[in-house]
RODO-2510 file (C-alpha; in nm, 4 decimals, decimal comma):
residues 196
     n   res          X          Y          Z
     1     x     3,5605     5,5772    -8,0023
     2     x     3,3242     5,8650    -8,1228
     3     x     3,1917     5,6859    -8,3737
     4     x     3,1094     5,3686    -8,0885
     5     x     2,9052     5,6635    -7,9203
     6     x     2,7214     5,7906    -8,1827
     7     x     2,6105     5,4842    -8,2452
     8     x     2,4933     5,4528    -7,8980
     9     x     2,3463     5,7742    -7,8887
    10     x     2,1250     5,6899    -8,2151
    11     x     2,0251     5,3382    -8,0852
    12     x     1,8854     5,5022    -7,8051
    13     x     1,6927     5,7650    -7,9327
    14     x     1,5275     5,4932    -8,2332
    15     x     1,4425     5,2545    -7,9001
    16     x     1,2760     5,5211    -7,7657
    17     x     1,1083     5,6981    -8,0690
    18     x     0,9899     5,2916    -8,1494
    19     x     0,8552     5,3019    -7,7577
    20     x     0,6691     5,6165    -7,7966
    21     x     0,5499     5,5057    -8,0977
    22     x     0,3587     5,1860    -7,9631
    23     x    -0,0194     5,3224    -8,0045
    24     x    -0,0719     5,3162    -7,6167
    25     x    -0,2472     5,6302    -7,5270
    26     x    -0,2037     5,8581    -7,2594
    27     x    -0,4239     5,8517    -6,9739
    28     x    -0,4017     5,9937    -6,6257
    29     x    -0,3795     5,8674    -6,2970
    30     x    -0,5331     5,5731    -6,2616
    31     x    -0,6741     5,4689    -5,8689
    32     x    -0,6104     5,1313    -5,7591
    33     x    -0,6318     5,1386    -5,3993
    34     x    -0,4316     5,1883    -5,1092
    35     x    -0,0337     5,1454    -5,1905
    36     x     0,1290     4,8901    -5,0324
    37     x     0,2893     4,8407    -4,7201
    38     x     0,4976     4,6499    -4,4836
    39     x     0,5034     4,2588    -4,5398
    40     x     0,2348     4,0085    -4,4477
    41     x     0,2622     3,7107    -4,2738
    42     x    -0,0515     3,4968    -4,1943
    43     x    -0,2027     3,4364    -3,8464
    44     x    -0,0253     3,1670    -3,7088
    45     x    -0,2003     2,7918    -3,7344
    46     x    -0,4504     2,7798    -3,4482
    47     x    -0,3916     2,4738    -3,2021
    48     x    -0,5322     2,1420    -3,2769
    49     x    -0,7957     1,9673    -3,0932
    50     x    -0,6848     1,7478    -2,8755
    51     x    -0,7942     1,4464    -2,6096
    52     x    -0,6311     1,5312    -2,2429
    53     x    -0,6864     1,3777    -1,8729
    54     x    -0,9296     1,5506    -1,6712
    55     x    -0,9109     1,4110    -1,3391
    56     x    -1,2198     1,3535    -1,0810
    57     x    -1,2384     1,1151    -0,8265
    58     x    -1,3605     0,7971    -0,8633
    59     x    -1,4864     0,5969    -0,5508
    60     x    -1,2753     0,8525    -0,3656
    61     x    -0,9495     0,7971    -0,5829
    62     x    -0,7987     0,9900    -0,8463
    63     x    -0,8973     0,9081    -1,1768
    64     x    -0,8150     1,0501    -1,5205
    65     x    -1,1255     1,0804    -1,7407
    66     x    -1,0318     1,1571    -2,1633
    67     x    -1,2318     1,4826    -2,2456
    68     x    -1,1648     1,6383    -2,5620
    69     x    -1,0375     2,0247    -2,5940
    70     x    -1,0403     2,2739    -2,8941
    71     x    -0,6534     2,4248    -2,7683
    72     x    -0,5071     2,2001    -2,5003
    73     x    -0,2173     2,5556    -2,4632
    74     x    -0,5120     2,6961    -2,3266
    75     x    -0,4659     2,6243    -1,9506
    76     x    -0,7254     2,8738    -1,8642
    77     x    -0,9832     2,6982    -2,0601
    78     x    -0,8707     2,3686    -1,9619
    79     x    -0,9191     2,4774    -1,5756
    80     x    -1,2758     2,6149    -1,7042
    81     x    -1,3142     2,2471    -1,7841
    82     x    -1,2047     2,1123    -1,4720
    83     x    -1,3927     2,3420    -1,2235
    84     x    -1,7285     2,2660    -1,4617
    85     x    -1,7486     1,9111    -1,3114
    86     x    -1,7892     1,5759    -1,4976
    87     x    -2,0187     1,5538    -1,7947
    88     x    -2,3479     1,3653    -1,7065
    89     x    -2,1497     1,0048    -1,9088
    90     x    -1,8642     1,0828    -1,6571
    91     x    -2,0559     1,1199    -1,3927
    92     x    -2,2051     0,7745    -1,3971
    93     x    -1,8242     0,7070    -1,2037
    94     x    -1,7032     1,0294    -1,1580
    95     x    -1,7098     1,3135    -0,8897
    96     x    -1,5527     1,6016    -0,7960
    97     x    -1,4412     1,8006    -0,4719
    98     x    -1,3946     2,1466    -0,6933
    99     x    -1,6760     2,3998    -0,6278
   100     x    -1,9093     2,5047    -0,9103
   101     x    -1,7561     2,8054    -0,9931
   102     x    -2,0094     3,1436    -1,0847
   103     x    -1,7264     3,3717    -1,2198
   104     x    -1,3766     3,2289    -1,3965
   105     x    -1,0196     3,1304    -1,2118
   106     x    -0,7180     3,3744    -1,3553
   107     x    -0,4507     3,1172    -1,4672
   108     x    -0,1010     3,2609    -1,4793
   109     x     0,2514     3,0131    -1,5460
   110     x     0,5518     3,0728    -1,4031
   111     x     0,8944     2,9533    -1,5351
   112     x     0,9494     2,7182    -1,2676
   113     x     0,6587     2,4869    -1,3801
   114     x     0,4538     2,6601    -1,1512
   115     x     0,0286     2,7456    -1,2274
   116     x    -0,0680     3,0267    -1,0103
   117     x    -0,4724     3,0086    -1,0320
   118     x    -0,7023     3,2854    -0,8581
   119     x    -1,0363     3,2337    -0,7717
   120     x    -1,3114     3,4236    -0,7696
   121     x    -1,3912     3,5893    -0,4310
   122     x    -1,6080     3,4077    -0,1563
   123     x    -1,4665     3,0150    -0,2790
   124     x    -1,3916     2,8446     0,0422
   125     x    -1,0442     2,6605     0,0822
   126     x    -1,0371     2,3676    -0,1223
   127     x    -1,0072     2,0019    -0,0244
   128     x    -0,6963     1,8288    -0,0830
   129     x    -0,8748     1,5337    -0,3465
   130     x    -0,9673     1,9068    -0,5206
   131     x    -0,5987     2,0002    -0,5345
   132     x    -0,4688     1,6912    -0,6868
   133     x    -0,7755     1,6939    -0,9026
   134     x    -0,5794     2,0273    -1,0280
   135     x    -0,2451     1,9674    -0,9801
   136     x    -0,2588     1,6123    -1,1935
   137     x    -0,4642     1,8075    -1,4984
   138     x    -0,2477     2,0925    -1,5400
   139     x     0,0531     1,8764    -1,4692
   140     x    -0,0390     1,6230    -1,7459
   141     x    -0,1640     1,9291    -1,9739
   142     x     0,1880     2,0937    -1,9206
   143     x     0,3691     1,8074    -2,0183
   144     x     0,4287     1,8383    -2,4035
   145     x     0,5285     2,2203    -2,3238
   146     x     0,8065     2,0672    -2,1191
   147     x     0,8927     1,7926    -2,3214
   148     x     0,9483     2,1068    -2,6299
   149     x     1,1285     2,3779    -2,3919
   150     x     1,3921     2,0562    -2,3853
   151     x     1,4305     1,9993    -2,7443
   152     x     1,4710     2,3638    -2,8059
   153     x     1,7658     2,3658    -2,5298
   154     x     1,9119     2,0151    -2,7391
   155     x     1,9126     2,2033    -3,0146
   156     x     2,0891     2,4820    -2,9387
   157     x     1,8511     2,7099    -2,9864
   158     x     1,9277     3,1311    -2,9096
   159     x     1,5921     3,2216    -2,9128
   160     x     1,3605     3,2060    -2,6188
   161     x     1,0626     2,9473    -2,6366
   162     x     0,7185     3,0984    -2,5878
   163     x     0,5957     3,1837    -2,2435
   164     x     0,3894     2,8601    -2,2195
   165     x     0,6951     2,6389    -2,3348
   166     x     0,9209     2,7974    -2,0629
   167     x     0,8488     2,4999    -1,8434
   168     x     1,1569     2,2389    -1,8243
   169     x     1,0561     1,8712    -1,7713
   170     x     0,9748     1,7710    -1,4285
   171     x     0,7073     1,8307    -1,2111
   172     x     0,4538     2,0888    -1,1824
   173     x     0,2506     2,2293    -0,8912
   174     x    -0,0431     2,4943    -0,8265
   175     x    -0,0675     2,7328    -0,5852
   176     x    -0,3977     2,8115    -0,5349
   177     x    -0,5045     3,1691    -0,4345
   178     x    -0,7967     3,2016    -0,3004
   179     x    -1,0281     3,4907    -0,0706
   180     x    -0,8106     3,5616     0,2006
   181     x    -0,6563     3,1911     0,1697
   182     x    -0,3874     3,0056    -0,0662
   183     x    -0,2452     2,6968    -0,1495
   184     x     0,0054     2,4599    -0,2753
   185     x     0,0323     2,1178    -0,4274
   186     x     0,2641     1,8989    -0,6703
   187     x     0,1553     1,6664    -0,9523
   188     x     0,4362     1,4451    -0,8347
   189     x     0,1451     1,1500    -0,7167
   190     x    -0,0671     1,1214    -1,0197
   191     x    -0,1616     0,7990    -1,1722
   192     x    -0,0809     0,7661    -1,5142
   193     x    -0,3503     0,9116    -1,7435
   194     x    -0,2725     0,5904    -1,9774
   195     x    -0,3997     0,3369    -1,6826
   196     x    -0,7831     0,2525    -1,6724
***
Protein backbone atom coordinates (compact mmCIF):
# COMPACT_ATOMS: atom_id res chain seq x y z
CA UNK A 1 0.00 0.00 0.00
CA UNK A 2 2.94 2.52 0.58
CA UNK A 3 4.68 1.51 -2.11
CA UNK A 4 1.08 2.05 -4.48
CA UNK A 5 1.49 5.72 -3.07
CA UNK A 6 4.80 6.44 -3.71
CA UNK A 7 4.30 5.59 -6.87
CA UNK A 8 1.52 7.98 -7.11
CA UNK A 9 3.25 10.59 -5.47
CA UNK A 10 6.29 10.32 -8.11
CA UNK A 11 3.92 10.10 -11.17
CA UNK A 12 2.62 13.23 -10.16
CA UNK A 13 5.39 15.27 -9.53
CA UNK A 14 7.24 13.85 -13.23
CA UNK A 15 3.58 14.99 -14.92
CA UNK A 16 4.05 18.09 -13.57
CA UNK A 17 7.89 18.72 -13.80
CA UNK A 18 7.13 17.39 -17.83
CA UNK A 19 4.19 20.31 -17.76
CA UNK A 20 6.41 22.96 -16.50
CA UNK A 21 8.84 21.92 -18.68
CA UNK A 22 6.82 22.55 -22.04
CA UNK A 23 8.82 25.82 -23.31
CA UNK A 24 5.62 28.03 -22.89
CA UNK A 25 6.70 31.21 -21.31
CA UNK A 26 5.28 33.18 -18.74
CA UNK A 27 3.42 36.17 -19.52
CA UNK A 28 0.99 38.30 -17.58
CA UNK A 29 -2.43 39.12 -17.76
CA UNK A 30 -3.59 39.11 -20.89
CA UNK A 31 -7.02 41.56 -21.74
CA UNK A 32 -9.61 40.07 -23.76
CA UNK A 33 -12.60 41.97 -23.10
CA UNK A 34 -15.42 42.07 -20.94
CA UNK A 35 -16.01 38.49 -19.06
CA UNK A 36 -18.93 36.85 -19.76
CA UNK A 37 -22.26 36.90 -18.55
CA UNK A 38 -25.70 35.59 -18.32
CA UNK A 39 -26.94 33.50 -21.44
CA UNK A 40 -28.07 34.83 -24.79
CA UNK A 41 -30.94 34.09 -26.59
CA UNK A 42 -31.68 35.86 -29.96
CA UNK A 43 -34.50 38.38 -30.63
CA UNK A 44 -37.35 36.47 -31.38
CA UNK A 45 -38.28 35.97 -35.39
CA UNK A 46 -40.09 39.16 -36.40
CA UNK A 47 -43.69 38.50 -37.92
CA UNK A 48 -44.11 37.69 -41.49
CA UNK A 49 -45.71 39.76 -44.05
CA UNK A 50 -48.84 38.96 -44.65
CA UNK A 51 -52.13 39.68 -47.11
CA UNK A 52 -55.35 40.57 -44.73
CA UNK A 53 -59.04 42.05 -45.50
CA UNK A 54 -59.34 45.63 -45.20
CA UNK A 55 -62.84 46.43 -45.50
CA UNK A 56 -64.45 49.72 -47.26
CA UNK A 57 -67.61 49.99 -48.71
CA UNK A 58 -68.35 49.29 -51.98
CA UNK A 59 -71.55 50.81 -53.66
CA UNK A 60 -72.60 51.26 -50.04
CA UNK A 61 -71.89 47.52 -48.97
CA UNK A 62 -69.21 46.01 -47.10
CA UNK A 63 -66.46 44.81 -49.00
CA UNK A 64 -63.13 43.21 -48.10
CA UNK A 65 -60.25 44.64 -50.16
CA UNK A 66 -56.56 42.27 -49.86
CA UNK A 67 -53.88 44.87 -48.69
CA UNK A 68 -50.68 43.57 -47.73
CA UNK A 69 -49.07 44.21 -44.03
CA UNK A 70 -45.41 43.94 -42.72
CA UNK A 71 -46.90 42.31 -38.99
CA UNK A 72 -50.58 41.45 -39.32
CA UNK A 73 -50.15 41.06 -34.75
CA UNK A 74 -49.89 44.57 -35.14
CA UNK A 75 -53.55 45.68 -34.66
CA UNK A 76 -52.48 49.18 -34.09
CA UNK A 77 -50.86 49.40 -37.39
CA UNK A 78 -53.45 47.52 -39.08
CA UNK A 79 -56.15 50.21 -37.74
CA UNK A 80 -53.46 52.91 -39.06
CA UNK A 81 -54.27 51.15 -42.31
CA UNK A 82 -57.83 51.20 -42.07
CA UNK A 83 -58.44 54.84 -40.90
CA UNK A 84 -55.80 55.89 -43.97
CA UNK A 85 -58.58 55.15 -46.55
CA UNK A 86 -58.33 53.05 -49.77
CA UNK A 87 -55.25 53.27 -51.91
CA UNK A 88 -55.92 55.31 -55.16
CA UNK A 89 -56.30 51.22 -57.19
CA UNK A 90 -58.91 50.62 -54.37
CA UNK A 91 -60.48 53.48 -54.69
CA UNK A 92 -61.54 53.02 -58.27
CA UNK A 93 -64.54 50.76 -56.14
CA UNK A 94 -63.86 51.53 -52.82
CA UNK A 95 -64.90 54.14 -50.10
CA UNK A 96 -64.89 54.71 -46.74
CA UNK A 97 -67.10 56.31 -43.87
CA UNK A 98 -63.83 56.48 -41.35
CA UNK A 99 -62.51 60.06 -40.93
CA UNK A 100 -58.98 60.96 -42.08
CA UNK A 101 -57.39 60.78 -39.00
CA UNK A 102 -54.43 63.79 -38.06
CA UNK A 103 -53.06 62.05 -34.88
CA UNK A 104 -53.14 57.92 -34.26
CA UNK A 105 -56.14 55.66 -32.53
CA UNK A 106 -54.68 53.81 -29.13
CA UNK A 107 -55.58 50.10 -29.76
CA UNK A 108 -55.82 48.06 -26.58
CA UNK A 109 -57.31 43.96 -26.54
CA UNK A 110 -59.10 42.64 -24.00
CA UNK A 111 -59.44 38.89 -23.16
CA UNK A 112 -62.91 38.68 -24.11
CA UNK A 113 -62.15 39.29 -27.87
CA UNK A 114 -62.79 42.70 -27.28
CA UNK A 115 -60.58 45.94 -29.30
CA UNK A 116 -60.95 48.97 -27.25
CA UNK A 117 -59.72 51.83 -29.85
CA UNK A 118 -59.37 55.65 -28.71
CA UNK A 119 -59.41 58.34 -30.93
CA UNK A 120 -57.84 61.29 -31.09
CA UNK A 121 -59.80 64.25 -29.59
CA UNK A 122 -62.34 66.37 -31.74
CA UNK A 123 -63.39 62.93 -34.19
CA UNK A 124 -67.09 63.12 -34.42
CA UNK A 125 -69.20 59.85 -33.70
CA UNK A 126 -68.75 57.50 -36.35
CA UNK A 127 -71.26 56.08 -38.81
CA UNK A 128 -72.37 52.67 -38.43
CA UNK A 129 -70.91 51.43 -42.32
CA UNK A 130 -67.54 52.99 -40.32
CA UNK A 131 -68.03 50.57 -37.43
CA UNK A 132 -68.43 47.46 -39.36
CA UNK A 133 -65.72 48.77 -41.61
CA UNK A 134 -63.74 48.20 -38.10
CA UNK A 135 -65.34 45.64 -36.48
CA UNK A 136 -65.02 43.12 -39.75
CA UNK A 137 -60.99 44.10 -40.08
CA UNK A 138 -59.99 43.57 -36.66
CA UNK A 139 -62.37 40.66 -36.40
CA UNK A 140 -60.85 38.89 -39.48
CA UNK A 141 -57.22 40.14 -38.31
CA UNK A 142 -57.93 38.48 -34.83
CA UNK A 143 -58.84 35.35 -36.17
CA UNK A 144 -55.57 33.22 -36.36
CA UNK A 145 -54.87 34.58 -32.63
CA UNK A 146 -58.06 32.76 -31.75
CA UNK A 147 -57.76 29.90 -33.78
CA UNK A 148 -53.90 29.44 -31.63
CA UNK A 149 -55.26 30.44 -27.97
CA UNK A 150 -57.45 27.03 -28.89
CA UNK A 151 -54.73 24.78 -29.83
CA UNK A 152 -52.72 25.83 -26.88
CA UNK A 153 -55.89 24.93 -24.55
CA UNK A 154 -56.03 21.24 -26.83
CA UNK A 155 -52.86 20.78 -25.92
CA UNK A 156 -52.78 21.08 -22.55
CA UNK A 157 -50.72 23.68 -22.29
CA UNK A 158 -49.75 25.38 -18.41
CA UNK A 159 -48.40 28.31 -19.71
CA UNK A 160 -50.35 31.38 -20.61
CA UNK A 161 -50.50 32.37 -24.43
CA UNK A 162 -49.31 35.88 -25.21
CA UNK A 163 -51.54 38.83 -24.58
CA UNK A 164 -52.59 39.02 -28.28
CA UNK A 165 -53.41 35.17 -28.41
CA UNK A 166 -55.67 35.48 -25.28
CA UNK A 167 -58.65 35.71 -27.58
CA UNK A 168 -60.80 32.29 -27.73
CA UNK A 169 -62.58 31.64 -31.08
CA UNK A 170 -65.73 33.42 -31.65
CA UNK A 171 -66.59 36.74 -32.34
CA UNK A 172 -65.01 39.96 -31.78
CA UNK A 173 -66.33 43.51 -31.31
CA UNK A 174 -64.91 47.24 -30.87
CA UNK A 175 -65.87 49.65 -28.67
CA UNK A 176 -65.05 52.74 -29.93
CA UNK A 177 -64.05 55.64 -27.58
CA UNK A 178 -64.25 58.63 -28.80
CA UNK A 179 -64.32 62.78 -27.46
CA UNK A 180 -66.94 62.75 -25.07
CA UNK A 181 -68.71 59.75 -27.09
CA UNK A 182 -68.24 55.77 -27.41
CA UNK A 183 -69.27 52.90 -29.13
CA UNK A 184 -69.92 49.33 -29.73
CA UNK A 185 -70.18 46.85 -32.54
CA UNK A 186 -69.70 42.96 -33.35
CA UNK A 187 -67.99 41.39 -36.38
CA UNK A 188 -70.74 38.82 -36.19
CA UNK A 189 -72.23 40.24 -39.97
CA UNK A 190 -69.18 40.27 -42.07
CA UNK A 191 -69.01 38.79 -45.45
CA UNK A 192 -66.45 36.41 -45.92
CA UNK A 193 -63.11 38.01 -46.86
CA UNK A 194 -62.72 34.86 -49.37
CA UNK A 195 -66.00 36.07 -51.50
CA UNK A 196 -65.39 38.62 -54.42
Amino acid sequence: MRGSRVAALLAGLTAALTLSACGVPPSDVIQAGAPASGMHSPDPKPSAPAVIPLYFLHNGDLAPYSRKVPNPADFGAVVRLLFGGPTTSEAVTATTELPRLTDTPDVAISGDNTFSIQLPKGVPPLSHPAMRQLACTVGHVALPFAALSADANRGGATSAPPVDAQRSPGHTSVHVLGDGWSMKQSDDSCPDPLQP
